[in-house]
N, CA, C and O atoms as a GROMACS GRO file, in nm:
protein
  444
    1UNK      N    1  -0.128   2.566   1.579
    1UNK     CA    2  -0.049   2.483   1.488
    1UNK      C    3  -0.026   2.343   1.544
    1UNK      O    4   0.005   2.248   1.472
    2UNK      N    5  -0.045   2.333   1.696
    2UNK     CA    6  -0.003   2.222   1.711
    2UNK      C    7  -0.101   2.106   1.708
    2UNK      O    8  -0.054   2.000   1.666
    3UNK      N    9  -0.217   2.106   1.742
    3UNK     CA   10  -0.360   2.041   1.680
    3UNK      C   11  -0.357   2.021   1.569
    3UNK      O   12  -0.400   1.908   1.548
    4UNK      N   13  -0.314   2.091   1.443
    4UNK     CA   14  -0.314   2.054   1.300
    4UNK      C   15  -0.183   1.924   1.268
    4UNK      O   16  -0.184   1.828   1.191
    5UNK      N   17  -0.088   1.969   1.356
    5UNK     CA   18   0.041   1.855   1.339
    5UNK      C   19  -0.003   1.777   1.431
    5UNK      O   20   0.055   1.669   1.433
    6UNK      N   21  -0.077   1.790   1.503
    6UNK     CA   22  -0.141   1.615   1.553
    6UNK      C   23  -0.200   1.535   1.478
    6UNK      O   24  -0.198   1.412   1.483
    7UNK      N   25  -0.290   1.650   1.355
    7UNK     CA   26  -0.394   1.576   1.318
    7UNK      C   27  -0.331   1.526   1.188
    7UNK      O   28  -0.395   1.450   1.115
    8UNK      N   29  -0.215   1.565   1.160
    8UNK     CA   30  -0.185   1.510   1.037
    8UNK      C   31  -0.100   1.396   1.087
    8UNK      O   32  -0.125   1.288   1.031
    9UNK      N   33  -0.025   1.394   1.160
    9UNK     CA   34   0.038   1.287   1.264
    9UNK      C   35  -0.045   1.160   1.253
    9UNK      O   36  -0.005   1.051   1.212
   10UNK      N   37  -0.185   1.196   1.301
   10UNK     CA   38  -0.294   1.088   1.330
   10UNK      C   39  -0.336   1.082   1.169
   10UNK      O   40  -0.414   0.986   1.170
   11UNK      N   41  -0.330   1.119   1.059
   11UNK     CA   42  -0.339   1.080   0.936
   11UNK      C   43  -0.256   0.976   0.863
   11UNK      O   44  -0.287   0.884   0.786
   12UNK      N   45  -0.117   1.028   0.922
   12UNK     CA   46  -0.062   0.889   0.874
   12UNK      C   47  -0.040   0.766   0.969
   12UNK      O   48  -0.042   0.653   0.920
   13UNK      N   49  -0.024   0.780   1.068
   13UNK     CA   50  -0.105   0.652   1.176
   13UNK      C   51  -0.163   0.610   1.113
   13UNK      O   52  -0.134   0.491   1.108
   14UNK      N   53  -0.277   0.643   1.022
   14UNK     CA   54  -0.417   0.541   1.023
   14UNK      C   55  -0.375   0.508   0.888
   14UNK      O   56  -0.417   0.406   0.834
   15UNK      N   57  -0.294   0.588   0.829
   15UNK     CA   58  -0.252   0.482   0.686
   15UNK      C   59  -0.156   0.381   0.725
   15UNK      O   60  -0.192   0.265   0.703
   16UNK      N   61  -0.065   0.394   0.768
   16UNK     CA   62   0.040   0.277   0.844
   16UNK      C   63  -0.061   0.180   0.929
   16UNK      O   64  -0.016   0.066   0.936
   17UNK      N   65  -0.155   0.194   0.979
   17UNK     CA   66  -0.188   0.126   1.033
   17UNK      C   67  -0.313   0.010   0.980
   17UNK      O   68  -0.339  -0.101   1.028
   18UNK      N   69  -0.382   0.091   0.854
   18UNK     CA   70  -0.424   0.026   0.793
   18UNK      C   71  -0.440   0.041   0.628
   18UNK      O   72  -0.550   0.066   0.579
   19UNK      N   73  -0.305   0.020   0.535
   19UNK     CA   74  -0.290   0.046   0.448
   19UNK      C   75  -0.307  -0.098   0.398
   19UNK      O   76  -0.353  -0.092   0.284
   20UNK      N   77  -0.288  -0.232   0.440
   20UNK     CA   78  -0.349  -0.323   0.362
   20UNK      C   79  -0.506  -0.332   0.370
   20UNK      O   80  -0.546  -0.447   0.351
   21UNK      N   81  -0.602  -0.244   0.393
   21UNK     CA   82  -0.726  -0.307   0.428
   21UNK      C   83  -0.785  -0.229   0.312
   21UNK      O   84  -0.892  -0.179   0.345
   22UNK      N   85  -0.748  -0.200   0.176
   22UNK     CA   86  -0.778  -0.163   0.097
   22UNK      C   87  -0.856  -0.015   0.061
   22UNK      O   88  -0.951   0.008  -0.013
   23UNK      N   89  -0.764   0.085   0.156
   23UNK     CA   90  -0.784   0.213   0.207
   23UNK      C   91  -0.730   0.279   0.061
   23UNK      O   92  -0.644   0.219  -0.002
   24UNK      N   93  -0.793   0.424   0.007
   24UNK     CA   94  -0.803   0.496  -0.059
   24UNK      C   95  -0.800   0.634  -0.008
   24UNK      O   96  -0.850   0.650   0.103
   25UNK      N   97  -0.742   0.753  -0.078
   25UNK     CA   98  -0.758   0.845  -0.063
   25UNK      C   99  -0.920   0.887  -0.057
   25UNK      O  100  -0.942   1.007  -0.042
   26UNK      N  101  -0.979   0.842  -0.063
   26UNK     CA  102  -1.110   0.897  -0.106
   26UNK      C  103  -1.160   0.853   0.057
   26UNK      O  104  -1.198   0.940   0.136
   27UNK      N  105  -1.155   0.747   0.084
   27UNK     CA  106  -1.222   0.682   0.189
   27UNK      C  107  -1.124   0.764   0.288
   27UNK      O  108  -1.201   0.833   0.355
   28UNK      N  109  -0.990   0.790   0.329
   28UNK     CA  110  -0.872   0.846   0.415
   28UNK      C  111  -0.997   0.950   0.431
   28UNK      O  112  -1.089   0.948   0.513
   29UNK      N  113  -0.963   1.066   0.296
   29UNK     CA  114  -1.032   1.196   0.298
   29UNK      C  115  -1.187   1.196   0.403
   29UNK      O  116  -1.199   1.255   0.511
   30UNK      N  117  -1.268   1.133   0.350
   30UNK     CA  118  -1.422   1.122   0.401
   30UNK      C  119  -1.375   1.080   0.558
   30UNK      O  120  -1.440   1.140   0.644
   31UNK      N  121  -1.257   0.973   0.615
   31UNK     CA  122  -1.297   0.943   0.758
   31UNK      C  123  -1.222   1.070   0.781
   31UNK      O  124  -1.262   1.080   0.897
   32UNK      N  125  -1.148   1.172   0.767
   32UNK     CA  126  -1.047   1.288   0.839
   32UNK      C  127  -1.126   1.377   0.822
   32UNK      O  128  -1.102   1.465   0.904
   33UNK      N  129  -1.262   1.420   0.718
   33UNK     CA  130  -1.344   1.501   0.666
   33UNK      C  131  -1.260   1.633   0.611
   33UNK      O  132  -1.260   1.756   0.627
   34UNK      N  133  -1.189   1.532   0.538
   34UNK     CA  134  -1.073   1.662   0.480
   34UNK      C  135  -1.100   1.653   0.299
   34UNK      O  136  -1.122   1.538   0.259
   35UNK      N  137  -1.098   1.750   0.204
   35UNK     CA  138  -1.077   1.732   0.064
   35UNK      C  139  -0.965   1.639   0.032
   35UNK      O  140  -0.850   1.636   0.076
   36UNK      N  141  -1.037   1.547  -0.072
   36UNK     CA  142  -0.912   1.456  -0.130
   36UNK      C  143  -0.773   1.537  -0.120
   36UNK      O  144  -0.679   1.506  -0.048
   37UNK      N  145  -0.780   1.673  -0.229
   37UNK     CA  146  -0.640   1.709  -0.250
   37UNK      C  147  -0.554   1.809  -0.172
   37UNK      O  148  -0.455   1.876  -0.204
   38UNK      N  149  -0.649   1.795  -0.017
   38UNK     CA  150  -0.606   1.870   0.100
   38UNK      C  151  -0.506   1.698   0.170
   38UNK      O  152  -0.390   1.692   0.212
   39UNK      N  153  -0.566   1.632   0.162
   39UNK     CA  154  -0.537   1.503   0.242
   39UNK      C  155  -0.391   1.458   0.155
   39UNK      O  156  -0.283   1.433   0.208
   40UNK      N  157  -0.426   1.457  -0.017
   40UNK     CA  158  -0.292   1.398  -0.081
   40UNK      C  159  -0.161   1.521   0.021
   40UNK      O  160  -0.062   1.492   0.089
   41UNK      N  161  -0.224   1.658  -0.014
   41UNK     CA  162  -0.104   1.730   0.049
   41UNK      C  163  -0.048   1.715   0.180
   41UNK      O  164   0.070   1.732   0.210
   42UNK      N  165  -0.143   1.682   0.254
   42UNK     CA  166  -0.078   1.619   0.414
   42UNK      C  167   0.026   1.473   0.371
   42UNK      O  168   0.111   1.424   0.446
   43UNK      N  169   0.010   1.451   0.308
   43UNK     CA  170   0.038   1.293   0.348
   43UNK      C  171   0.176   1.331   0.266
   43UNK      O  172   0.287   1.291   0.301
   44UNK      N  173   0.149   1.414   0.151
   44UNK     CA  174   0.304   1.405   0.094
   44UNK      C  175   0.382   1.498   0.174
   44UNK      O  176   0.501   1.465   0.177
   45UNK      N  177   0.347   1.623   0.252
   45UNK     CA  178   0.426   1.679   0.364
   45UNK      C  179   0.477   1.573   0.430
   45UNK      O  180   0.592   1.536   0.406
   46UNK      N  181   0.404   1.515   0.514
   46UNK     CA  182   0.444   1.442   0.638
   46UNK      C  183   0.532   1.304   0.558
   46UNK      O  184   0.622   1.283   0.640
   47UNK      N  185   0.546   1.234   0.480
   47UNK     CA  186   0.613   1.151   0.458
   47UNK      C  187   0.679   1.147   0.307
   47UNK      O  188   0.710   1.038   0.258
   48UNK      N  189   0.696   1.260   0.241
   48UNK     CA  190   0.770   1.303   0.104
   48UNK      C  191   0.702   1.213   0.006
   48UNK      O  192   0.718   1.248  -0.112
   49UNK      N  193   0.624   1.096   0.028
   49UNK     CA  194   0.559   1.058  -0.106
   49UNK      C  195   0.402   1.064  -0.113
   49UNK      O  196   0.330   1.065  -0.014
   50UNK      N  197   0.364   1.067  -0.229
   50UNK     CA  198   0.187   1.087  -0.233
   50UNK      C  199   0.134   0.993  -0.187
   50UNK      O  200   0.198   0.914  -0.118
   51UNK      N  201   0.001   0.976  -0.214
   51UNK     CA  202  -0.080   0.838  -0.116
   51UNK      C  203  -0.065   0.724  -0.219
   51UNK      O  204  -0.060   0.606  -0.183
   52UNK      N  205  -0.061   0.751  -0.308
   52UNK     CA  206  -0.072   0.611  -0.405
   52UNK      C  207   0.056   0.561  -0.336
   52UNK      O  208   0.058   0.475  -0.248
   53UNK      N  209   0.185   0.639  -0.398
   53UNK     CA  210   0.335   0.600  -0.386
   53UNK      C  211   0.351   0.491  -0.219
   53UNK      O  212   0.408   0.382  -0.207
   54UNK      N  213   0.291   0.559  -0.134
   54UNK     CA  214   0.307   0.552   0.040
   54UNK      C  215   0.246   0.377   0.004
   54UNK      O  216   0.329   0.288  -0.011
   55UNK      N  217   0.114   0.351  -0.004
   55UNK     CA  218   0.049   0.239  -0.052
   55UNK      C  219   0.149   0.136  -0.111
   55UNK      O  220   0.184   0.026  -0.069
   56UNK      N  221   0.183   0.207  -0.219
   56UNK     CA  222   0.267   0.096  -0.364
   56UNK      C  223   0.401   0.065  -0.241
   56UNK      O  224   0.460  -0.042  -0.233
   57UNK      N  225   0.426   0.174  -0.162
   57UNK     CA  226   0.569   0.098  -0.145
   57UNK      C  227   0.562   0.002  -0.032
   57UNK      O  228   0.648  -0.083  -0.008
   58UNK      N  229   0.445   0.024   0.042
   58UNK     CA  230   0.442  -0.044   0.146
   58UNK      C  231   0.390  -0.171   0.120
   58UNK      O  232   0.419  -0.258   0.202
   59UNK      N  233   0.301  -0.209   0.003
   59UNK     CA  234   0.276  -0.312  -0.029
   59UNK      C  235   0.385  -0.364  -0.098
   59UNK      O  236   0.406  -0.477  -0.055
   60UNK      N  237   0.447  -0.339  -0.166
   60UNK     CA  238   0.613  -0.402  -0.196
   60UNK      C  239   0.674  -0.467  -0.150
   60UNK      O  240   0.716  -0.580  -0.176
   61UNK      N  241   0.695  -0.347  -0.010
   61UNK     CA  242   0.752  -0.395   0.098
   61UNK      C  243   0.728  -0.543   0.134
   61UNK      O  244   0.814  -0.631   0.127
   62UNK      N  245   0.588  -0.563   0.180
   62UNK     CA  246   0.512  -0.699   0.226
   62UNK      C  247   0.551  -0.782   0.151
   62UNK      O  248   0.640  -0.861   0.178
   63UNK      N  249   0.473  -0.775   0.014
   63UNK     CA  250   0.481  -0.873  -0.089
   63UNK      C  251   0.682  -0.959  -0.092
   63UNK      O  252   0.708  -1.078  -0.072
   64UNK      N  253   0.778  -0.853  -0.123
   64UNK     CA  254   0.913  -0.963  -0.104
   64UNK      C  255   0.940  -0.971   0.055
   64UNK      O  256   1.048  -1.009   0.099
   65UNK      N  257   0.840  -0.936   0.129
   65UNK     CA  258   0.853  -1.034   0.288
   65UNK      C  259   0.821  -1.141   0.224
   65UNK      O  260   0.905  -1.219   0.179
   66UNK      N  261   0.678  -1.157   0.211
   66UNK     CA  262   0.624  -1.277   0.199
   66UNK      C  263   0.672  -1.401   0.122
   66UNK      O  264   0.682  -1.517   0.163
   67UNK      N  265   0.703  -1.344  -0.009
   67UNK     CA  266   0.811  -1.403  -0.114
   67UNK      C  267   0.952  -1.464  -0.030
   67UNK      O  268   1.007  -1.564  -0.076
   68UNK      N  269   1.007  -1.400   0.091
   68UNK     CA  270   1.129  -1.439   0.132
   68UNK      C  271   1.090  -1.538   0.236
   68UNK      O  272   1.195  -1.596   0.269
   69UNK      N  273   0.986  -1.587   0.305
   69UNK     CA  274   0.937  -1.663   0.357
   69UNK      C  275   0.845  -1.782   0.312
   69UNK      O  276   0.767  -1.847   0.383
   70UNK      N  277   0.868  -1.795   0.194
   70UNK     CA  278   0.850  -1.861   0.091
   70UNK      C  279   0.719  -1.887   0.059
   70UNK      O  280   0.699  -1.994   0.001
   71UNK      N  281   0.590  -1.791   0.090
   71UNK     CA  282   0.458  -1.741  -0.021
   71UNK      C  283   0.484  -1.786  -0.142
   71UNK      O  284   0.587  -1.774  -0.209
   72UNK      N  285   0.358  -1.853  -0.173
   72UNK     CA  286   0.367  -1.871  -0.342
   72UNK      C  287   0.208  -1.842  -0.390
   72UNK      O  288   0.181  -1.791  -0.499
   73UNK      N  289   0.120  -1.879  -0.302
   73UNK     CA  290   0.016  -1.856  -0.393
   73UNK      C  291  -0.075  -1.707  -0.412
   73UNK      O  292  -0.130  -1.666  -0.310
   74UNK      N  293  -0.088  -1.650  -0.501
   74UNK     CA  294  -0.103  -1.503  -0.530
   74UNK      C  295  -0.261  -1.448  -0.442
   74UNK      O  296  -0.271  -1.349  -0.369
   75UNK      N  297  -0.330  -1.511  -0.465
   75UNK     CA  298  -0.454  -1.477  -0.394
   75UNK      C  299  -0.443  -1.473  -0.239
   75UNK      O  300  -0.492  -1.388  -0.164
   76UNK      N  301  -0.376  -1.569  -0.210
   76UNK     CA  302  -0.330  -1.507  -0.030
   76UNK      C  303  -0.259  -1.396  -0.004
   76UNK      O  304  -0.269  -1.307   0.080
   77UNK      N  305  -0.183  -1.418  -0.097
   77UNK     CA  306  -0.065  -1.217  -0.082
   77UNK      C  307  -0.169  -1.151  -0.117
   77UNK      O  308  -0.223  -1.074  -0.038
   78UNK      N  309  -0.208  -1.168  -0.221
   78UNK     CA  310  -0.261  -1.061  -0.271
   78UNK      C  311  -0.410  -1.001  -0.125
   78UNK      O  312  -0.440  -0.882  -0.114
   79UNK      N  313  -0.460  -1.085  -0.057
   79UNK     CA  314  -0.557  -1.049   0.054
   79UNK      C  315  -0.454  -1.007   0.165
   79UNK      O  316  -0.519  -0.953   0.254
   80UNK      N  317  -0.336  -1.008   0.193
   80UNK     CA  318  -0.238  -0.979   0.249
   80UNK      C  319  -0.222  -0.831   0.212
   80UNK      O  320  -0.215  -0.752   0.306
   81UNK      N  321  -0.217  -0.788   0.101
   81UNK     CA  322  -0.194  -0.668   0.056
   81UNK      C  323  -0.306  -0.558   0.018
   81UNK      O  324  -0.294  -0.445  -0.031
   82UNK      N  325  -0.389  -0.612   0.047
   82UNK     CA  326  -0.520  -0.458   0.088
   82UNK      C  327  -0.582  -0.534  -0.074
   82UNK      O  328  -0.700  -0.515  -0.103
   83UNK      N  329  -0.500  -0.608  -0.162
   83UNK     CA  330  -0.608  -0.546  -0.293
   83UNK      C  331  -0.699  -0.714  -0.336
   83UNK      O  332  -0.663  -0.829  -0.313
   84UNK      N  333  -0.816  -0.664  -0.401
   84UNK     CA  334  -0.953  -0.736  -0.364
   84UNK      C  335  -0.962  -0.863  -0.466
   84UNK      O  336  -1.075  -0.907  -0.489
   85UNK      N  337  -0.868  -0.916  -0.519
   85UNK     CA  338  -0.903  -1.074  -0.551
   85UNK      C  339  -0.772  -1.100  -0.651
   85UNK      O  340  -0.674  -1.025  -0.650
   86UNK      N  341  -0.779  -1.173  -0.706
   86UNK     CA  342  -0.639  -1.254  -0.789
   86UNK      C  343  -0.625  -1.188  -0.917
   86UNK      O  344  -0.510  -1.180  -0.961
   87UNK      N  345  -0.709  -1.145  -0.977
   87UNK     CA  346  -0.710  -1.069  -1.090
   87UNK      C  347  -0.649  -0.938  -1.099
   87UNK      O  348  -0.582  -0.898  -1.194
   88UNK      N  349  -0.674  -0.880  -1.006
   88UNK     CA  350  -0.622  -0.777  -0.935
   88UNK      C  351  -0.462  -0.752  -0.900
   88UNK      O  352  -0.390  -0.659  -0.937
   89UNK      N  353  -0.431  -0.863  -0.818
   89UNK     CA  354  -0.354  -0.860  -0.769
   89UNK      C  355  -0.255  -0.901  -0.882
   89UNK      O  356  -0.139  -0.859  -0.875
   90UNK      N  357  -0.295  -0.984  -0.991
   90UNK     CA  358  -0.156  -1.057  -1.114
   90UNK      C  359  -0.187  -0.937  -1.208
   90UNK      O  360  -0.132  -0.951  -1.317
   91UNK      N  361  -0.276  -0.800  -1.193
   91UNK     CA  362  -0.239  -0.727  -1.267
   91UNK      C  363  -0.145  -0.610  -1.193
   91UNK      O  364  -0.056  -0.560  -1.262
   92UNK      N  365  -0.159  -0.571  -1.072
   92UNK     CA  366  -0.072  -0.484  -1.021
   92UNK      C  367   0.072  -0.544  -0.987
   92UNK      O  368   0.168  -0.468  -0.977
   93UNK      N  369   0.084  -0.681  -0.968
   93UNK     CA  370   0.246  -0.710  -0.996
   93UNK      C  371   0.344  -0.638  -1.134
   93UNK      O  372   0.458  -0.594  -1.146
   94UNK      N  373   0.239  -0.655  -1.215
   94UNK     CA  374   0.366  -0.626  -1.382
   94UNK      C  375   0.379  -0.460  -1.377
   94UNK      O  376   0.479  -0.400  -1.415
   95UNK      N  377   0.248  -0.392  -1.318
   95UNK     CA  378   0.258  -0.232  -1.273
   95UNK      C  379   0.336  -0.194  -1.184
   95UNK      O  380   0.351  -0.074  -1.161
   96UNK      N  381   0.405  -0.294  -1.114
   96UNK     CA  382   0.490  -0.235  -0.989
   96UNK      C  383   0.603  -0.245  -0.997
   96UNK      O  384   0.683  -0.161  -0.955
   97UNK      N  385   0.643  -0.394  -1.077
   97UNK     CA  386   0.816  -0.484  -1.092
   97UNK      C  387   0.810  -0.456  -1.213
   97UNK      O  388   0.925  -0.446  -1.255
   98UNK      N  389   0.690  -0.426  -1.339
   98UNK     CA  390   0.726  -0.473  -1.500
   98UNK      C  391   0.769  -0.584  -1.536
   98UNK      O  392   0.854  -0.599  -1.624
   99UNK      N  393   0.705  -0.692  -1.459
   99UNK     CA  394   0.761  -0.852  -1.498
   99UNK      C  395   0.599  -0.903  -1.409
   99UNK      O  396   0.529  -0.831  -1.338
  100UNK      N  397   0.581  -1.023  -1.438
  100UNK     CA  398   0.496  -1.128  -1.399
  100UNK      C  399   0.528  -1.172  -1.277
  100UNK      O  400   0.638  -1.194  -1.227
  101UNK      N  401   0.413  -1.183  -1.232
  101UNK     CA  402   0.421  -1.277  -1.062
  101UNK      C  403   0.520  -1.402  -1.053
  101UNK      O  404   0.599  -1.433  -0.963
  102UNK      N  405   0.496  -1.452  -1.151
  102UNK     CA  406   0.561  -1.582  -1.203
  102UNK      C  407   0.720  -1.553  -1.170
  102UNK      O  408   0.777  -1.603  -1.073
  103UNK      N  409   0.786  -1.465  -1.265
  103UNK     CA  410   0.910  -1.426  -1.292
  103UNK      C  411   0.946  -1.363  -1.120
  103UNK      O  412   1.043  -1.423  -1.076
  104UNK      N  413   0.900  -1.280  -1.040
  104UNK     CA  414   0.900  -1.244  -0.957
  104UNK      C  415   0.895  -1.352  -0.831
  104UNK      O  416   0.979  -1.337  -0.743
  105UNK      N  417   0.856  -1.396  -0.825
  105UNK     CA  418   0.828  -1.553  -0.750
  105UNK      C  419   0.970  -1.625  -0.755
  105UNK      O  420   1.047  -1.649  -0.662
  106UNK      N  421   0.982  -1.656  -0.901
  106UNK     CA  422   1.122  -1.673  -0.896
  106UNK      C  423   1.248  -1.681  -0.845
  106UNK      O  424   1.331  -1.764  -0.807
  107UNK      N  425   1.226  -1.521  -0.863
  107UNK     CA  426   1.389  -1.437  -0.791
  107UNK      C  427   1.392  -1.451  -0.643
  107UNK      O  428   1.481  -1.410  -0.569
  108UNK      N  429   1.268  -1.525  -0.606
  108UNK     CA  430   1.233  -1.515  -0.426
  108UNK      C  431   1.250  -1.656  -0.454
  108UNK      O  432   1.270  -1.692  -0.338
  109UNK      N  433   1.257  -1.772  -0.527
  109UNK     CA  434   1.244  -1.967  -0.455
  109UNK      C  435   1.416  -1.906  -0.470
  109UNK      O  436   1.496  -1.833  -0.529
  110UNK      N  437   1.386  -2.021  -0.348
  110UNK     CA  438   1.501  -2.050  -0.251
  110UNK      C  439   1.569  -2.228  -0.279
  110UNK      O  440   1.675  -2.271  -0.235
  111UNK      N  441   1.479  -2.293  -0.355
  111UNK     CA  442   1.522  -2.420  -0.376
  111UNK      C  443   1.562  -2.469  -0.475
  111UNK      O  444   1.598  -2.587  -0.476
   0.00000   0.00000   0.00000
């Protein structure tokens, strides 16, 4: 048992460690050589949320860092945050807050 709680240990290491580099369950699964919905179940054991959720919040997280350090232009966060170009990225803002980058940007100027 204790090799298996290493190895799930070392599963989420490598998502914390590289969850902006535009890592997927699919790609997680294939480098651990584990089934996708063996891997979602590790990951929601070891840290109570699924892999999407773990992802979404940690990119959150970043994104109102960046916003509080006063980031404005979306294509740099957005390469900041694992996901792959501007289009992308001004569509997963309104999926995450339900408001626009714009409006969101906002609530973060400071001037």
């Amino acid at each position: 048992m204790g090799k298996q709680k290493d190895d799930h240990k070392n599963i989420v290491h490598y998502i914390e460690a590289n969850w902006n580099r535009g890592i997927t369950l699919k790609s997680v699964s294939t480098k651990f050589r584990r089934d996708p919905s063996d891997m979602e179940r590790i990951v929601r054991e070891e840290t109570g949320m699924t892999f999407h959720e773990n992802i979404e919040l940690r990119r959150k997280a970043r994104l109102e860092e960046l916003l509080r350090r006063g980031e404005r232009v979306g294509i740099g966060i957005a390469k900041e945050l694992g996901i792959p170009g501007a289009r992308a990225f001004y569509q997963w803002v309104p999926r995450a807050y339900g408001i626009a980058f714009t409006q969101l940007r906002k609530q973060y100027d400071t001037s």
